[in-house]
Structure formats: C-alpha cells, structure tokens
C-alpha positions, 0 to 999 in steps of 0.5 A: 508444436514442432521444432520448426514452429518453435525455433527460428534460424537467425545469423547469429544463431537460433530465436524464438519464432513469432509463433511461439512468442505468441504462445508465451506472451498469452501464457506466462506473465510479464514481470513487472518493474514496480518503481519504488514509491516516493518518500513523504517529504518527512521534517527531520526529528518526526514522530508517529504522533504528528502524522495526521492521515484524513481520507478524502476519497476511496484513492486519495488522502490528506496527509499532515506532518508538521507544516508539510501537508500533502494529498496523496494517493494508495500509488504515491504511498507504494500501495498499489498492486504490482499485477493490476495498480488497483488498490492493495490490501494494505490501502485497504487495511489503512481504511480500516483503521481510519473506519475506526479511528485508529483502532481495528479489531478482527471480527472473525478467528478465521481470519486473524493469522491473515490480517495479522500479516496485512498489518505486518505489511502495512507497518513496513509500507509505512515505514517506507514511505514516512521514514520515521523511526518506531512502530507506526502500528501497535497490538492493542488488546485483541486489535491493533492500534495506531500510533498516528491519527487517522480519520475515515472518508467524511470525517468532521471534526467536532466543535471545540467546547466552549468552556 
C-alpha cells in the first residue's frame, strides 16, 4: 500500500483512510471492555461450607447461601470468554468438580500443571463473585476438593433413611 492509500489529509491533520481501516479491522482484534460480573448477593458472615452449587443445565446453575438463593449463569459468575462469551475453562472445571461431587482428580500427568492453574483461576473467580473469606478450593490427596457442595446436572438427592 502506498502512502496515499494509507493517509488521509483531513483539516485538522492527517487520518486513517477507509482503506486502511479496512485493513486493520479484518487483521487486528478489537479489544474488548469485559464488564466486571456482578457479585452474589452473599449474607454477611458466610462461609464456603454454606454454598450449595446444583447444575441444572450446561449454562445455568442454582446457587444457595443461606436464605439467598439465585439461578445463574457461567456470565452472571464472570466466566464467560472475553473473545467469544461462550463458556470458559473455569465453568467448565467447576462442572468437573460438580461430576464428582466436589472432588477432581487429574487423570493424566500430562495435563497437571495446566489444570493446576485452571483450579488457580477458578479459585480466584469465586472468590469474586461470592466475597467469602478462605479458599474456596483445597488440595486434597493427588486432587482438589471443594469446600462448597456441588452437584452435577441431574442430581436427586437421595431419600433420607427412616431410622
């Protein structure tokens, strides 16, 4: 591209043409403003052990603290891909968890380091968006373990025993 092709001469000095914003809108990626999820409305004082997440879809679950109770979705939680708003690998780790009803264990060595810091980042996106002082998340054995209750897609909870 020539200069001409590139510059325009406007009054108060030179501008992108057309052209070349052209060019650079198909090559380099907008930056998104990712708006800060909304926070759970947490009771004061809560602590992981009162948090009950059920999954009722693959996009929205039923959260619990105390006698606030809300269905929300991975967007509402802040885990929503900034480049595409499709799940991220945090929502996808917390269906992990909720799989095994609070515990994930890596299957592969291959993989540890990376799932290592998936865990990292989910621990910190739910720390955000609960405001709950402690680790929400903890090693446990060769995995990690939940410090909330979590239940998968599905989930019936079982009859209570007559005694």
């Amino acid at each position: 591209m020539s200069l001409e092709e590139v510059v325009d001469l406007a009054d108060k000095g030179f501008s992108a043409s057309a052209g070349w914003r052209s060019f650079l809108d198909t090559r380099i990626p907008r930056t998104t403003t990712k708006a800060p999820p909304t926070t759970f409305p947490t009771p004061h004082g809560a602590k992981w052990n009162e948090l009950t997440i059920r999954f009722l879809t693959g996009d929205t679950a039923s959260v619990t603290i105390r006698d606030a109770r809300l269905r929300v979705s991975y967007a509402d939680m802040g885990m929503a891909r900034s480049d595409n708003a499709n799940r991220s690998v945090q929502w996808e780790m917390l269906e992990k968890f909720a799989e095994g009803n609070g515990y994930y264990e890596s299957g592969f060595q291959s993989r540890k380091e990376s799932e290592k810091q998936q865990v990292s980042r989910l621990r910190q996106a739910l720390k955000a968006y609960f405001q709950i002082d402690g680790e929400p998340i903890v090693r446990d054995g060769q995995g990690w373990k939940t410090a909330f209750l979590i239940r998968p897609e599905g989930w019936e909870e079982p009859p209570e025993e007559n005694w």
